[in-house]
TITORPA-237550 format. One line per 8 residues: number of its first residue (from 0); their letters; for each residue x, y, z of C-alpha. Coordinates in nm, 4 decimals, m for minus. Example, Ala and Ser with C-alpha at 12.3 -4.5 7.8 and 13.67 -1.06 7.14 Angstrom:
0) AS) 1.2300/m0.4500/0.7800; 1.3670/m0.1060/0.7140
# end
This chain:
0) XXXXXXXX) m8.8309/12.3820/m2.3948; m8.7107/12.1331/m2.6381; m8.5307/12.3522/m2.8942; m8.4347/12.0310/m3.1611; m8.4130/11.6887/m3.2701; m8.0215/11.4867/m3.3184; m7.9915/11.1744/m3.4165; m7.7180/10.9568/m3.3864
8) XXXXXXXX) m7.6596/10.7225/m3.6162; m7.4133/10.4241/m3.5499; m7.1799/10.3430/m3.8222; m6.9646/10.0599/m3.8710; m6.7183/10.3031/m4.0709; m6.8035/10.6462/m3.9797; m6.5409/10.8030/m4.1700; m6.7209/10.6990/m4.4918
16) XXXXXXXX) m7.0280/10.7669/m4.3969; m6.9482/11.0885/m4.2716; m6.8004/11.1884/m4.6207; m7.1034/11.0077/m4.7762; m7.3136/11.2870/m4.6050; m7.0772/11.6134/m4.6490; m6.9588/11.5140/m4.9866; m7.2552/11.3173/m5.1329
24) XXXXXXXX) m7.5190/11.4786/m4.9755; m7.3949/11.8364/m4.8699; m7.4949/11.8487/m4.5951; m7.3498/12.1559/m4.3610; m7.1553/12.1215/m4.0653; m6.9361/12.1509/m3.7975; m6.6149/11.9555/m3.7076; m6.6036/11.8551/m3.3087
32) XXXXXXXX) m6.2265/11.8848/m3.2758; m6.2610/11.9331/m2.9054; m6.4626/11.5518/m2.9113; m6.2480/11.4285/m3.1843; m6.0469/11.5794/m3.5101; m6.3267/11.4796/m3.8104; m6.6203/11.4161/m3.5849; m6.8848/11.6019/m3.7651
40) XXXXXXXX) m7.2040/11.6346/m3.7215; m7.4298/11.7820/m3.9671; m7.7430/12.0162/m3.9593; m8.0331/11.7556/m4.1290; m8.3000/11.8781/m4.3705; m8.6585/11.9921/m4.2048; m8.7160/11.6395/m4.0432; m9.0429/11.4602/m3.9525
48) XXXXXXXX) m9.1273/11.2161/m3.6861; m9.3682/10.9302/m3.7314; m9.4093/10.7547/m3.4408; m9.4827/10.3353/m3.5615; m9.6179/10.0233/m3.3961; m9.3217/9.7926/m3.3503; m9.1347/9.5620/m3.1315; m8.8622/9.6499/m2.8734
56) XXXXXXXX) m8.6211/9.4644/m3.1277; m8.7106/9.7364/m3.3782; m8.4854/10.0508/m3.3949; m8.5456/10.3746/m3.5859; m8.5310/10.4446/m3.9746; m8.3850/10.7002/m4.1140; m8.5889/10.7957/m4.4677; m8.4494/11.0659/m4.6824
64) XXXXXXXX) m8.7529/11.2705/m4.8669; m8.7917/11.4398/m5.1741; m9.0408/11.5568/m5.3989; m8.8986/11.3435/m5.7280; m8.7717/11.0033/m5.6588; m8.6809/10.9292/m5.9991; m8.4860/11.2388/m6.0426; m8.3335/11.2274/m5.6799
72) XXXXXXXX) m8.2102/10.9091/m5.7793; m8.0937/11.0364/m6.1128; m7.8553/11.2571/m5.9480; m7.7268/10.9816/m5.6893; m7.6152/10.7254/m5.9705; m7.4528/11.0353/m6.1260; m7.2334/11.0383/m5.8143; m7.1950/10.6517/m5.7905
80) XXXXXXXX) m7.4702/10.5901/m5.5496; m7.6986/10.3096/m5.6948; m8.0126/10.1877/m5.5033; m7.9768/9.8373/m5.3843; m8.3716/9.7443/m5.5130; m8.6368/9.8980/m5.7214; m8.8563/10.1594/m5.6399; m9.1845/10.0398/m5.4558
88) XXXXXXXX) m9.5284/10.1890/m5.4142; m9.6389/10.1721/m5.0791; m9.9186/10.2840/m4.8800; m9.7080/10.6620/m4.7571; m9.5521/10.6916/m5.0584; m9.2776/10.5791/m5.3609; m8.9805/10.4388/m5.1776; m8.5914/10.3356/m5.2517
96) XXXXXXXX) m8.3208/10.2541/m5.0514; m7.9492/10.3225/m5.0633; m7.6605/10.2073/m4.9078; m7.3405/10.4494/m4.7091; m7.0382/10.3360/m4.7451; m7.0283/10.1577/m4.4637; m7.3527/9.9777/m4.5959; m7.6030/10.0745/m4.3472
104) XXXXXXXX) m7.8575/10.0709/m4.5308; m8.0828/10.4649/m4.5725; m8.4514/10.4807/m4.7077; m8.5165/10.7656/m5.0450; m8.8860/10.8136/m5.0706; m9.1702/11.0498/m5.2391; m9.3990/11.1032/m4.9364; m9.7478/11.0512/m5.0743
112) XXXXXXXX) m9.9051/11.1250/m4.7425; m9.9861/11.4772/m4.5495; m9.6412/11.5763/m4.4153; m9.6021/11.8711/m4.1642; m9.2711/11.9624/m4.3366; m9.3862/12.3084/m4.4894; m9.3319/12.3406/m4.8881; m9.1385/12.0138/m4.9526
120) XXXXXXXX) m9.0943/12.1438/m5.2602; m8.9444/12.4829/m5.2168; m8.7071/12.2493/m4.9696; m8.5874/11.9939/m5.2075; m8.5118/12.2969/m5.4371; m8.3271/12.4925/m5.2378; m8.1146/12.1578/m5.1023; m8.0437/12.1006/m5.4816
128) XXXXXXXX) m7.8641/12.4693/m5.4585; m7.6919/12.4567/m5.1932; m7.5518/12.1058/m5.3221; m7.4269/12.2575/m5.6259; m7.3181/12.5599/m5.4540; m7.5071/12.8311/m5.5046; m7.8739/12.9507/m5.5159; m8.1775/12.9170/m5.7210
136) XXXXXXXX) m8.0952/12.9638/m6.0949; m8.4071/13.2478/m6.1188; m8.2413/13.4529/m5.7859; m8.1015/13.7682/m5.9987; m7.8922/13.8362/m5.7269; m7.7111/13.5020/m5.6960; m7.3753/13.4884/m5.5605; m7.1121/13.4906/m5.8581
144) XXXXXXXX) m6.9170/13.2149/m5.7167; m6.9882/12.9417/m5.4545; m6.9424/12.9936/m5.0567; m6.9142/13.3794/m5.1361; m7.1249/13.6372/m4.8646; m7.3773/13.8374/m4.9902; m7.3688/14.0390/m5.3236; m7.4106/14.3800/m5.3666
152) XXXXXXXX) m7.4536/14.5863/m5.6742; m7.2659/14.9255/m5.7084; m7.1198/15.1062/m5.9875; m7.2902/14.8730/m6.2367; m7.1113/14.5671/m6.0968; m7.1876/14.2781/m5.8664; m6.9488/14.2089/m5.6105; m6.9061/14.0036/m5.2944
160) XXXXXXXX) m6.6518/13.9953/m5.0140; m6.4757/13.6042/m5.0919; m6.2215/13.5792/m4.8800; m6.0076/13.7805/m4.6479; m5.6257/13.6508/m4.6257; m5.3852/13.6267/m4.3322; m5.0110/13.6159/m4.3872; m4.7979/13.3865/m4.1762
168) XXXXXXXX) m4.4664/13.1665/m4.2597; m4.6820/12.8029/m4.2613; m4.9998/12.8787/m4.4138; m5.0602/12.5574/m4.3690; m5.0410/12.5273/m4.0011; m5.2134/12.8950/m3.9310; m5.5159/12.7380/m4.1228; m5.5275/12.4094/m3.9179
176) XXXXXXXX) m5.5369/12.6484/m3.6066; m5.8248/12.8345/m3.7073; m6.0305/12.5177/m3.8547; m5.9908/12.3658/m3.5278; m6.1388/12.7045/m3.3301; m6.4314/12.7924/m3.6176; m6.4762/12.4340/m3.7256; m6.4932/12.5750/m4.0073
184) XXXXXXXX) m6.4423/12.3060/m4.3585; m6.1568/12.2994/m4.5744; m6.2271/12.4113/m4.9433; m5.9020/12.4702/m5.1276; m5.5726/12.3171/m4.9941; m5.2292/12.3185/m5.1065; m4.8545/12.3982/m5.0244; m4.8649/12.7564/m4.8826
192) XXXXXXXX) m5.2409/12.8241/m4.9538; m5.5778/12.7191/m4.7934; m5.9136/12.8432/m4.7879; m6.1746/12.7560/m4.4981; m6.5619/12.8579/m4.5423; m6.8170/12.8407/m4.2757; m7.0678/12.5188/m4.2920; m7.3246/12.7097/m4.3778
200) XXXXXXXX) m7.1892/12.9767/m4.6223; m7.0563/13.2955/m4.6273; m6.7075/13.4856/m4.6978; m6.4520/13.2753/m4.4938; m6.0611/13.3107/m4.4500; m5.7689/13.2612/m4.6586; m5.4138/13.1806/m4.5220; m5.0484/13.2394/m4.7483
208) XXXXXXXX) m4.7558/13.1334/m4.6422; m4.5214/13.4312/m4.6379; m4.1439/13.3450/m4.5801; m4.0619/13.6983/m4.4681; m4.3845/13.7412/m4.2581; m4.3084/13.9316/m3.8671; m4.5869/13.9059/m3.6486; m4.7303/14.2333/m3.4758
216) XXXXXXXX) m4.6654/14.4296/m3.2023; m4.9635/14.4978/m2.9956; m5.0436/14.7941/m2.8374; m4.7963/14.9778/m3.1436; m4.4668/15.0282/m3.0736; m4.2647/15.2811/m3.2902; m4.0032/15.0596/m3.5384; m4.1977/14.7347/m3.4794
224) XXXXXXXX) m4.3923/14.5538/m3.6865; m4.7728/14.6716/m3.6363; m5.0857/14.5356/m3.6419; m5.2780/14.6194/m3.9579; m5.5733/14.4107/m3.8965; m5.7607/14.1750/m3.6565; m6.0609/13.9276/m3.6243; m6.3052/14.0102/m3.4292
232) XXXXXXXX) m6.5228/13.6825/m3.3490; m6.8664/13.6602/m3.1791; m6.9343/13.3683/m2.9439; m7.1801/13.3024/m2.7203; m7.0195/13.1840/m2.3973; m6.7002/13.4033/m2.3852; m6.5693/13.2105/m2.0833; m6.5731/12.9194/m2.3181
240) XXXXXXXX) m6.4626/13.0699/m2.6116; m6.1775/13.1730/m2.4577; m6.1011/12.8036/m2.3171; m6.1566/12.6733/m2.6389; m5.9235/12.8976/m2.8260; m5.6484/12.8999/m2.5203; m5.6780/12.4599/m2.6217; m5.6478/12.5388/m2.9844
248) XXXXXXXX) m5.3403/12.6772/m2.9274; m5.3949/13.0448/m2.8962; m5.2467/13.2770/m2.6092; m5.4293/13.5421/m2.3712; m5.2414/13.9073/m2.4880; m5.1244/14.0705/m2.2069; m5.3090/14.4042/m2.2576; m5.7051/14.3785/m2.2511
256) XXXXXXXX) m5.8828/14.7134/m2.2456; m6.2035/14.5879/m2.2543; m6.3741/14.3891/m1.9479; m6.6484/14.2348/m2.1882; m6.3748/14.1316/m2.4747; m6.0878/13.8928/m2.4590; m5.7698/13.9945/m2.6787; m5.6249/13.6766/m2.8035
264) XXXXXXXX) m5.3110/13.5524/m3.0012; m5.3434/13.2647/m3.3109; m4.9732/13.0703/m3.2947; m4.8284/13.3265/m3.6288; m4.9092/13.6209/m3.3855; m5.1722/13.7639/m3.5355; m5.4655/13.9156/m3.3257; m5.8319/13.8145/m3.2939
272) XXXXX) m6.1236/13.9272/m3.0313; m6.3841/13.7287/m2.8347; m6.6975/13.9336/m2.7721; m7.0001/13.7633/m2.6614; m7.2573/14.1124/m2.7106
# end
C-alpha cells in the first residue's frame, strides 16, 4: 500500500530554502546526516492533490493553504516575506505568491473550493501553535515553555520533564554525536552547553561540558567510576540502528545481556540501548 506522498522540490540554493521552511515556516523535521550533514526534509501540512490539464512542459505547483490569506500574509511580512503581486480572485479560490530565498517562486491561497483536507481550519490553527511554539491559547493544560513533553499537574503545580543533561568534557562535540544519530535540531547552542529537541516536540537532551567528567565503568566495578544513568532508544530496524550509531561514531560494549538489545557507547563513554520491541 502506498503509505504517503514526498515531494522533492529542486532548489537553486537549498540551504536557504531549507531554512526558509524550518525557520520561516516551522515546519518539523529530520536532518539526513547519513545522505548529507543539513539535508532535511520536512513533514508537510495535510496535503491535497489536484490532478490539472497541462502540457508535458508543465511541472507541478506547490500552493501553500490557509484559511485567512490576508492574515497569513500578515504574519509573513512580519518575518520579511513580502508577496511578489497582489492577491487575485480566481475561480478555486484567493491566491498570492511568495518567493524562497532562492526565488523559486511558492503559491499562498484561501481555497474557495471543496477540499478533502478535513477541518482546514482547526489545521491552520494548530500550525499557527506549533509555529510559535506551543499549543492553542484556550488548551488549560498547555506546556509552560516551548518543546517541553507533556504536563502534569500534582501538588498544585504544573510541571513537565524539559530536558535531561549528560556530562562530558566537550559538550559541544557529545551533542554533535547525538544530533547526527536522533537527527534531532539544535535549539540552544553555546560554549559548553547545547540543547537538542526532537522535530516534532517533546523533552529532548541537554549536554555540559564538565572538565573533570570520567566516563563509566560498565558492568560496575568497585573504585571505578559507575554508571548512574543510560538512554534507552527505540528504533525500528535494530540491525540498522546499530549500523547507524556504530557510523556516528559510537562503539558496540563488550558485555550484552540481552539478545533483543544492543549495549552501545556515545564517544564521552556514556551508555545508551537499542531495542526495537
Amino acid at each position: 500500500m502506498i503509505a504517503g506522498l514526498h515531494v522533492l522540490l529542486p532548489s537553486p540554493d537549498a540551504v536557504a530554502d531549507r531554512a526558509f521552511l524550518r525557520d520561516v515556516l516551522r515546519w518539523p523535521f529530520v536532518d539526513d546526516v547519513a545522505t548529507e550533514p543539513g539535508w532535511l526534509t520536512f513533514a508537510a501540512p495535510p496535503t491535497e492533490v489536484g490532478v490539472h490539464p497541462g502540457g508535458d512542459s508543465e511541472g507541478a505547483e506547490l500552493f501553500l493553504m490557509t484559511d485567512d490569506l490576508d492574515g497569513a500574509l500578515a504574519e509573513l511580512v512580519q518575518v520579511g516575506v513580502h508577496p511578489i503581486a497582489a492577491p487575485r480572485r480566481q475561480g478555486y479560490g484567493l491566491v498570492a505568491r511568495i518567493a524562497l530565498p532562492s526565488g523559486l517562486v511558492m503559491g499562498l491561497y484561501e481555497p474557495t473550493h471543496p477540499t478533502p483536507v478535513p477541518d482546514l481550519e482547526a489545521v491552520v490553527a494548530t500550525a499557527r501553535s506549533h509555529a510559535a511554539g506551543g499549543v492553542p491559547a484556550d488548551d488549560a493544560r498547555a506546556p509552560v515553555r516551548p518543546g517541553s513533553g507533556t504536563v502534569t499537574e500534582h501538588a498544585g503545580l504544573r510541571n513537565s520533564l524539559s530536558t535531561t543533561v549528560l556530562e562530558s568534557r566537550d559538550a559541544n562535540a557529545h551533542a554533535d554525536f547525538y544530533r547526527r544519530l536522533l537527527g534531532w535540531r539544535t535549539t540552544a547552542e553555546e560554549p559548553g552547553w547545547v540543547m537538542l529537541r526532537p522535530p516534532a516536540g517533546g523533552s529532548g537532551l541537554g549536554f555540559s561540558t564538565d572538565p573533570l567528567y570520567e566516563p563509566p565503568v560498565w558492568p560496575a566495578t568497585a573504585g571505578r567510576q559507575q554508571m548512574q544513568d543510560h538512554l534507552d532508544i527505540w528504533v525500528d530496524d535494530l540491525d540498522r540502528g546499530v549500523e547507524h550509531a556504530l557510523a556516528c561514531g559510537a562503539r558496540l560494549a563488550e558485555h550484552q545481556p540481552q539478545a533483543d538489545v544492543r549495549v552501545l557507547v556515545d564517544p564521552a563513554g556514556h551508555l545508551f540501548c537499542h531495542f526495537e520491541d
